[in-house]
KOLMARGU-24028 format. One record per residue: x, y negated, z of N, C-alpha, C, O in turn; chain; residue in three letters; residue number from 1. Coordinates in nm, 3 decimals, padded with zeros to 5 digits. Each point is the difference from the previous one (the first is absolute). Layout:
- X,Y,Z,X,Y,Z,X,Y,Z,X,Y,Z,A,ALA,NUM
...
This chain:
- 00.084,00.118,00.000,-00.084,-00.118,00.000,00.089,-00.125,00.000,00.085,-00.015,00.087,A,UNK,1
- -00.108,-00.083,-00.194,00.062,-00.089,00.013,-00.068,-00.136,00.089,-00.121,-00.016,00.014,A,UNK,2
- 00.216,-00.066,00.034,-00.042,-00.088,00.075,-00.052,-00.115,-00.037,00.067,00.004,-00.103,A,UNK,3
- -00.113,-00.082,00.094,-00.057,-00.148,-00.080,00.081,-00.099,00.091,00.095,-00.065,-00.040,A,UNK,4
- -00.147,00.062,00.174,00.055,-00.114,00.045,00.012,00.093,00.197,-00.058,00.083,00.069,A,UNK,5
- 00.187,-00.186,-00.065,00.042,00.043,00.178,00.020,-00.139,00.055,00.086,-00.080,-00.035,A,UNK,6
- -00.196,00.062,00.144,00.014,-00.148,00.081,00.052,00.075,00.134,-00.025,00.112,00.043,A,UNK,7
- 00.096,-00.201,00.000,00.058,00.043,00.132,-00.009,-00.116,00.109,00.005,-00.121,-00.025,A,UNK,8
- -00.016,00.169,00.128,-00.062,-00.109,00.125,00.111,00.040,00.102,00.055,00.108,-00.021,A,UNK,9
- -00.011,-00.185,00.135,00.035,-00.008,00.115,-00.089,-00.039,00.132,-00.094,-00.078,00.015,A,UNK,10
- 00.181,00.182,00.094,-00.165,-00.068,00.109,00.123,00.008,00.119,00.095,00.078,00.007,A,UNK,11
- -00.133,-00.178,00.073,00.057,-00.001,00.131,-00.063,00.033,00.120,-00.117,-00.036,00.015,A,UNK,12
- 00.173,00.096,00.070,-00.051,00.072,00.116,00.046,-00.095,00.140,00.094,00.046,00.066,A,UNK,13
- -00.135,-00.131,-00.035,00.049,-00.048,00.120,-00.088,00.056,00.124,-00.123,-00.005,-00.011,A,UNK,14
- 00.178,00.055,00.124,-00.033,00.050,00.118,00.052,-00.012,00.132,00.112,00.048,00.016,A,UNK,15
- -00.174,-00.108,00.092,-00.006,-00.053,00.132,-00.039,00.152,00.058,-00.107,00.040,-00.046,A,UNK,16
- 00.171,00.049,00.133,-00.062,00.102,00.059,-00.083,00.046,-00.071,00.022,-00.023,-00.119,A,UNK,17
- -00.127,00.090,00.143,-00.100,-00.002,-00.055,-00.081,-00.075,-00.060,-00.095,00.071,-00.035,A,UNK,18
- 00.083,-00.150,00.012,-00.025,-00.140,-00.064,00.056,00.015,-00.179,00.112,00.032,-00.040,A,UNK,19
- -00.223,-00.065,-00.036,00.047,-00.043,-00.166,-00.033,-00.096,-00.061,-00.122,-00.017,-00.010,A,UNK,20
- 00.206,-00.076,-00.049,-00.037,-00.107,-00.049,-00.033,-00.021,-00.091,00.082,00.013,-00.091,A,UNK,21
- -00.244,-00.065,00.052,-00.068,00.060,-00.103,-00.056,-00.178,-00.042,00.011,-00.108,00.059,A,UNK,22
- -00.075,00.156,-00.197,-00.056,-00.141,-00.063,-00.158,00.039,-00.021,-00.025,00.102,-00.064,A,UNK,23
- -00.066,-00.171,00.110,-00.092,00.021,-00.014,-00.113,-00.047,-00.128,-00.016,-00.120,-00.023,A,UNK,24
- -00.067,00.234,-00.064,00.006,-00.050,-00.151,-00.110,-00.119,-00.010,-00.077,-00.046,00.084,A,UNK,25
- 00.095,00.021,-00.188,-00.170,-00.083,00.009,-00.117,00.090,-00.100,-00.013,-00.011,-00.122,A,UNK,26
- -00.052,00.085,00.200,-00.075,00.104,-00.053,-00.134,00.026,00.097,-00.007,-00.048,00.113,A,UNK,27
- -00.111,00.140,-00.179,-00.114,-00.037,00.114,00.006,00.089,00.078,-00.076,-00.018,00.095,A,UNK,28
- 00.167,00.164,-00.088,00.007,00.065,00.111,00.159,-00.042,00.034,00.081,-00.050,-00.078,A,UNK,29
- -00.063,00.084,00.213,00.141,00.023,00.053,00.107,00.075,-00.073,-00.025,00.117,-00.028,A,UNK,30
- 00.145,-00.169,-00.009,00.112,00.007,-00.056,00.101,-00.047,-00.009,00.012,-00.114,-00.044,A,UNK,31
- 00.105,00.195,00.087,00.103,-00.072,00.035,00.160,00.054,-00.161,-00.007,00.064,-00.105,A,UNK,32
- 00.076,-00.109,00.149,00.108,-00.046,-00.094,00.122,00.010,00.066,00.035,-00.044,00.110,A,UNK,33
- 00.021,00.105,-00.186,00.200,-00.038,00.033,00.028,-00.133,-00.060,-00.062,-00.039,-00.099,A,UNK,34
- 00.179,-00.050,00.170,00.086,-00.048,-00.096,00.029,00.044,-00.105,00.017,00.121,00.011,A,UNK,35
- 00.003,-00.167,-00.136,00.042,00.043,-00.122,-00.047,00.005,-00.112,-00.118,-00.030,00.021,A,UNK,36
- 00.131,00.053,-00.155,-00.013,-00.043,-00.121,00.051,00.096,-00.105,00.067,00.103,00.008,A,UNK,37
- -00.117,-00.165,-00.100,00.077,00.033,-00.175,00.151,-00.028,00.004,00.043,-00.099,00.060,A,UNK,38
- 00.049,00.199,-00.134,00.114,-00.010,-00.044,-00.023,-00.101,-00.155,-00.053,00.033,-00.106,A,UNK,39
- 00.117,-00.163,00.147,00.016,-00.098,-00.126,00.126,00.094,-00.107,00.092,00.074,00.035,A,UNK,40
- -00.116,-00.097,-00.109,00.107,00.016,-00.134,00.154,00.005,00.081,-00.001,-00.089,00.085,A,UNK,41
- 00.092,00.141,-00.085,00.151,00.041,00.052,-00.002,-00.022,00.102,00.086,-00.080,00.036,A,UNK,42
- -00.172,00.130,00.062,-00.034,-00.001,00.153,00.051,00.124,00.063,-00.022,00.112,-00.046,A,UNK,43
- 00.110,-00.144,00.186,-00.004,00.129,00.070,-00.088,00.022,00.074,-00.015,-00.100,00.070,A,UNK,44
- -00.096,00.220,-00.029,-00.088,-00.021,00.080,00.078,-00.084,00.183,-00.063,-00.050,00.093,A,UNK,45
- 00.203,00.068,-00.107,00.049,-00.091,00.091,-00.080,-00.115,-00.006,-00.118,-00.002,00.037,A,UNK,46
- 00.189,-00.106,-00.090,-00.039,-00.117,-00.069,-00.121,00.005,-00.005,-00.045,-00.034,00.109,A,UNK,47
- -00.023,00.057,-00.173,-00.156,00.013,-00.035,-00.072,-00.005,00.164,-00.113,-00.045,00.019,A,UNK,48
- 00.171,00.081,00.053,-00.078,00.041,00.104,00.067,-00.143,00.102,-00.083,-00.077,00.046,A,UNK,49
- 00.169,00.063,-00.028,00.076,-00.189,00.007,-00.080,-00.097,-00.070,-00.018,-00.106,00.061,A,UNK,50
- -00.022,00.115,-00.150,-00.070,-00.112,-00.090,-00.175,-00.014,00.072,-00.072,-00.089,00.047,A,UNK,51
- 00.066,00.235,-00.074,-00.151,00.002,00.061,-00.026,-00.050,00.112,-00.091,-00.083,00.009,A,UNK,52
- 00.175,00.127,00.115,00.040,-00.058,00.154,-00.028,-00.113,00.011,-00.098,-00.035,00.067,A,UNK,53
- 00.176,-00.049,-00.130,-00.005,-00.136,00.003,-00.160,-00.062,-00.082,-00.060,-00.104,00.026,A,UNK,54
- 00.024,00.212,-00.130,-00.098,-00.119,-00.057,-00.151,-00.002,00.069,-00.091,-00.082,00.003,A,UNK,55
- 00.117,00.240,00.060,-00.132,00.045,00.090,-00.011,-00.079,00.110,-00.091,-00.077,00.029,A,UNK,56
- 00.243,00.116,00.060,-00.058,-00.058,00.180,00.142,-00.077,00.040,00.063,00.009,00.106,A,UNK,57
- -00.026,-00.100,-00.246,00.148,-00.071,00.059,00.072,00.088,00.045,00.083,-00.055,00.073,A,UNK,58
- -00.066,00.186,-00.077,00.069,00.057,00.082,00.143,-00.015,-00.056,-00.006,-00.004,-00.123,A,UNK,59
- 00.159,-00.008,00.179,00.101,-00.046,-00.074,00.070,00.162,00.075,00.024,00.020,00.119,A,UNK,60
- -00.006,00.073,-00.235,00.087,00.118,00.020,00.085,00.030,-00.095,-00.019,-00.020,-00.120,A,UNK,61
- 00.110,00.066,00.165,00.114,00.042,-00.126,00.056,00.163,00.036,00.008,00.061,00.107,A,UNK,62
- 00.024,-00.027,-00.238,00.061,00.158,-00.037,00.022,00.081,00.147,-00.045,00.111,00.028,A,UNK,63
- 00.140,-00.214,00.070,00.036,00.091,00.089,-00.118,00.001,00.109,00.002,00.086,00.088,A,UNK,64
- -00.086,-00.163,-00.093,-00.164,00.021,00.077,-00.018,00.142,-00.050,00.019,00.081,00.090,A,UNK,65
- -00.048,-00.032,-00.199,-00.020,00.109,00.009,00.021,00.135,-00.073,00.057,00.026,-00.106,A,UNK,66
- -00.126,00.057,00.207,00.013,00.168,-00.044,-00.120,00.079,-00.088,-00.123,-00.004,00.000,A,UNK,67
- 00.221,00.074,-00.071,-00.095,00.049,-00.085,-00.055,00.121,00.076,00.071,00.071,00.071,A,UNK,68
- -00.233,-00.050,-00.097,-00.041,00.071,00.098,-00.015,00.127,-00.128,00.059,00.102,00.035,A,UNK,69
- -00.131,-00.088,-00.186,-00.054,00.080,-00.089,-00.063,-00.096,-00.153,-00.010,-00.116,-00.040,A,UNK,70
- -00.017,00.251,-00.002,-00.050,-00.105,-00.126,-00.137,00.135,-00.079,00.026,00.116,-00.031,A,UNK,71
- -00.114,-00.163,00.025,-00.125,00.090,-00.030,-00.018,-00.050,-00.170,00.008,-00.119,-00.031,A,UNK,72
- -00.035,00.231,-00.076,-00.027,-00.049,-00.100,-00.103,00.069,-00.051,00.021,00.118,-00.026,A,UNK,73
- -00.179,-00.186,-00.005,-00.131,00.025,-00.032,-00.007,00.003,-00.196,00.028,-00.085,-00.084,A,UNK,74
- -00.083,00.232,00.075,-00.050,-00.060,-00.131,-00.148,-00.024,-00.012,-00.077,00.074,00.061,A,UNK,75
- 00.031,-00.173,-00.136,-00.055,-00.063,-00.017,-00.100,00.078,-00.124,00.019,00.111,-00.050,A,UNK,76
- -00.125,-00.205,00.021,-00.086,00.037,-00.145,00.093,-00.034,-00.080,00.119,-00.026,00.019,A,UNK,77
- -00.211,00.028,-00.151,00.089,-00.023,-00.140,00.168,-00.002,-00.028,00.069,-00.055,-00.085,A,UNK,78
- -00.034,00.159,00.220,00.179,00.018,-00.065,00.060,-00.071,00.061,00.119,-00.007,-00.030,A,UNK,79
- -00.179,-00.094,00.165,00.094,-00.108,00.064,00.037,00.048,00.133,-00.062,00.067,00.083,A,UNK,80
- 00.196,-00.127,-00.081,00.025,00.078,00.130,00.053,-00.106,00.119,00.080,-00.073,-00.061,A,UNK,81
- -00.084,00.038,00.171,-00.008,-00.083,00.122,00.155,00.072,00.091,00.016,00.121,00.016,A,UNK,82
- 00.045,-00.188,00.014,00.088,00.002,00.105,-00.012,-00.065,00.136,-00.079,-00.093,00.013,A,UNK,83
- 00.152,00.136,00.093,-00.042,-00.112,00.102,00.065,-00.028,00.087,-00.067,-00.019,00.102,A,UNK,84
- 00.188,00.004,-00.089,00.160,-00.031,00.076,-00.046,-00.018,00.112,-00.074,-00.097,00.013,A,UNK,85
- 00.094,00.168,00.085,-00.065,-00.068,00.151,00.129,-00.021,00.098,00.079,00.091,00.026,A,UNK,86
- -00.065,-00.254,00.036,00.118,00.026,00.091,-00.082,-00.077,00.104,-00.104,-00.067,-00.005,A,UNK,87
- 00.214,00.113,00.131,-00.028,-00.045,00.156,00.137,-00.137,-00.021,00.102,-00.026,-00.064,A,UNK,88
- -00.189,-00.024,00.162,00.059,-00.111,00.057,00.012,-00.064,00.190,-00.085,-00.056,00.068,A,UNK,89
- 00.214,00.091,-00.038,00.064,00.037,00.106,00.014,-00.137,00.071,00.043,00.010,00.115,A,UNK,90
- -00.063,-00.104,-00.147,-00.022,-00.110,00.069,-00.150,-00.081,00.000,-00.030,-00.085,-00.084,A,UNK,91
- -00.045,00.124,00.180,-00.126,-00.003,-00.007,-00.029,-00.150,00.080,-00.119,-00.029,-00.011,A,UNK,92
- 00.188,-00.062,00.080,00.049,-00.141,00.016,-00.001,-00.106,-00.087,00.009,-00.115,00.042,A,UNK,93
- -00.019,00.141,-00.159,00.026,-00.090,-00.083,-00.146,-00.082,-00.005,-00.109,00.056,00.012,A,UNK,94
- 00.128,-00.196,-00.031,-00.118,-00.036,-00.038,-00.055,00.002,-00.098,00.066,-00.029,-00.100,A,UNK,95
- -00.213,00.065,00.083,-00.080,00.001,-00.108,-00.106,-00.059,00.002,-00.034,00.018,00.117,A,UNK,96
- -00.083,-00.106,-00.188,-00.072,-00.067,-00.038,-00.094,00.025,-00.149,00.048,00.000,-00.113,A,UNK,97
- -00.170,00.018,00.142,-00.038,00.048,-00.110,-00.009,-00.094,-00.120,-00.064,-00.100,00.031,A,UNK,98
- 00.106,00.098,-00.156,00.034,-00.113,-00.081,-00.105,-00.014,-00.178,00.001,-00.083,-00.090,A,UNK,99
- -00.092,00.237,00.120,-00.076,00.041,-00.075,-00.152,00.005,00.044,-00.059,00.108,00.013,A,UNK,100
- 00.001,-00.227,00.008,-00.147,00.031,00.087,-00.116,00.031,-00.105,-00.116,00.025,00.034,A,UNK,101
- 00.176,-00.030,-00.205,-00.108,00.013,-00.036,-00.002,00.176,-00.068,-00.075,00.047,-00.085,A,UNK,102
- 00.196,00.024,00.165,-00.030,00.101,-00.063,-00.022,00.088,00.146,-00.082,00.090,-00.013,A,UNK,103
- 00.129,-00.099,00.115,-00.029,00.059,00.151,-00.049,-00.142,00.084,00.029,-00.118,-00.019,A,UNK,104
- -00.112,00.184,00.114,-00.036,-00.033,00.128,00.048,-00.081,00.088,-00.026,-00.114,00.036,A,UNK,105
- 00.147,00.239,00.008,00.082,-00.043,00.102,00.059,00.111,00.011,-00.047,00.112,-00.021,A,UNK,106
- 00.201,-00.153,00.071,00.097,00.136,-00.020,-00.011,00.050,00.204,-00.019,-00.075,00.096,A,UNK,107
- 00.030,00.148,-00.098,-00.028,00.064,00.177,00.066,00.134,00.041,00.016,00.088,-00.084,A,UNK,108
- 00.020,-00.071,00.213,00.070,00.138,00.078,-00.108,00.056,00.047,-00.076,-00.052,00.081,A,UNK,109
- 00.061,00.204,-00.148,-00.093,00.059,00.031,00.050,00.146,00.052,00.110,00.042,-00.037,A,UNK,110
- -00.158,00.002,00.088,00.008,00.143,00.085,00.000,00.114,-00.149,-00.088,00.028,-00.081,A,UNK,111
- 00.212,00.009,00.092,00.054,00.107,-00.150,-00.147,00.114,-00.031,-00.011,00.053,-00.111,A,UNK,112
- -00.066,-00.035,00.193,-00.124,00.113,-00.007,-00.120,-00.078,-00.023,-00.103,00.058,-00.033,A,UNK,113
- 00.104,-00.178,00.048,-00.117,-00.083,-00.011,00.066,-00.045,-00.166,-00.062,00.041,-00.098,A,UNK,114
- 00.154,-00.103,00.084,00.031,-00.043,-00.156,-00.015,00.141,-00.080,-00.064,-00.009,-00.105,A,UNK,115
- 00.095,00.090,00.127,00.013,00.079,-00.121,-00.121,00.053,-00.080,-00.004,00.050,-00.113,A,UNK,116
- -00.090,-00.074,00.200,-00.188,00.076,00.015,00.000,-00.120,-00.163,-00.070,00.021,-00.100,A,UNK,117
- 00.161,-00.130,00.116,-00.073,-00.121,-00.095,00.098,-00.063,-00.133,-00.017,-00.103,-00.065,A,UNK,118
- 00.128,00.213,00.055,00.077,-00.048,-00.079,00.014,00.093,-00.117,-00.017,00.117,00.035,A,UNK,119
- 00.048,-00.134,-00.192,-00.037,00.094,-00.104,00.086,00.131,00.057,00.070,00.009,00.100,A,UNK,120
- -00.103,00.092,-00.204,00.043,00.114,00.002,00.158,00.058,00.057,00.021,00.059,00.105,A,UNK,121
- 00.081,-00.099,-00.213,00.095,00.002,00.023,00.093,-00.085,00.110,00.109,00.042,00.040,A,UNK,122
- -00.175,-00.175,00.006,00.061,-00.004,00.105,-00.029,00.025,00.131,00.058,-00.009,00.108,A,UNK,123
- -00.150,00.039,-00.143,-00.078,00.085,00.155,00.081,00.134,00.032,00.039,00.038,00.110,A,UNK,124
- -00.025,00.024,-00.237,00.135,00.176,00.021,00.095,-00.088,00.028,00.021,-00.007,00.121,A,UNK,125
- 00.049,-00.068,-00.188,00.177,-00.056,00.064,-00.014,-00.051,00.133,00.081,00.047,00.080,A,UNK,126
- -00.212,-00.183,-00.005,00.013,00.011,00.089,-00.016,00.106,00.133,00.039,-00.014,00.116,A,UNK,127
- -00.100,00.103,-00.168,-00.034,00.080,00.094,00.113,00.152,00.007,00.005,00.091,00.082,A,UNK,128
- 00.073,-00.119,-00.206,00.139,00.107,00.038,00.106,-00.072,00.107,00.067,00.062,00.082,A,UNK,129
- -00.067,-00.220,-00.105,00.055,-00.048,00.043,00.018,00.017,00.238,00.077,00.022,00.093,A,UNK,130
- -00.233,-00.061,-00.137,-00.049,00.043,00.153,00.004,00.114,00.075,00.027,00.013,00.120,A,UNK,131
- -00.067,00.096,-00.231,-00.001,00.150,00.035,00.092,00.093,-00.076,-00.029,00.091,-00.078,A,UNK,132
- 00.162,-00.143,00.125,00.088,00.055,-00.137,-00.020,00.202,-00.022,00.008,00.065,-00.105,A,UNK,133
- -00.028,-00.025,00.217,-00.017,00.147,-00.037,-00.087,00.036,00.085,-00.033,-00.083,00.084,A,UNK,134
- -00.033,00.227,-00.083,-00.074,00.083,00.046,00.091,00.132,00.045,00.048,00.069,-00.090,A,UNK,135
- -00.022,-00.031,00.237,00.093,00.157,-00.006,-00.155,00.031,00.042,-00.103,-00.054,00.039,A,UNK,136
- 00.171,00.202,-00.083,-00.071,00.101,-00.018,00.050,00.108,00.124,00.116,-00.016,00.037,A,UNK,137
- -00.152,00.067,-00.005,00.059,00.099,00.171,-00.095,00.100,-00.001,00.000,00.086,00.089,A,UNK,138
């Protein structure tokens, strides 16, 4: 199968304890959002995810802010296929301000089991490996 087109996104994971810092959508049920975006044209989802930071919630982070946590890739209808770079970010101090009111709410720290009930598919599995990284078995 050949591919038509591959868009690729970055998402940031910032976390206080239990606590996730989420953007809230503007939609008529409850929905929440990562930081993050579209990969522009010669973008690293690094970068891409720096650019977004800043244009979403002012947030000012650079490369060594953060870790790459995984990267999930969806295919799509008609032959398209979705990527989705997900990194953590280890300095959860930084100030942020939401700088996008006409596309979220309000960005907020929410309890990691209460956000995830409200966030799409795929980042609901990354955050929740994140939280519950394994299951033993005994």
């Amino acid at each position: 199968m050949r591919i038509k087109k591959h868009k690729e996104k970055s998402r940031l994971i910032i976390y206080q304890g239990d606590k996730l810092l989420v953007l809230q959508k503007h939609t008529s049920k409850l929905e929440y959002g990562l930081i993050g975006g579209v990969l522009e044209q010669g973008e690293s989802p690094e970068y891409a995810l720096i650019r977004e930071a800043f244009e979403e919630v002012t947030l000012k982070i650079t490369e060594q802010d953060l870790e790459y946590q995984c990267s999930i890739t969806i295919e799509l209808k008609n032959k398209h296929k979705l990527s989705k770079h997900y990194f953590l970010c280890s300095d959860y101090t930084k100030p942020f301000l939401l700088a996008e009111p006409h596309k979220f709410r309000k960005i907020e720290w929410v309890y990691w089991k209460d956000a995830i009930k409200f966030l799409g598919k795929s980042n609901k599995k990354v955050v929740k490996s994140l939280f519950k990284p394994c299951k033993l078995n005994y």
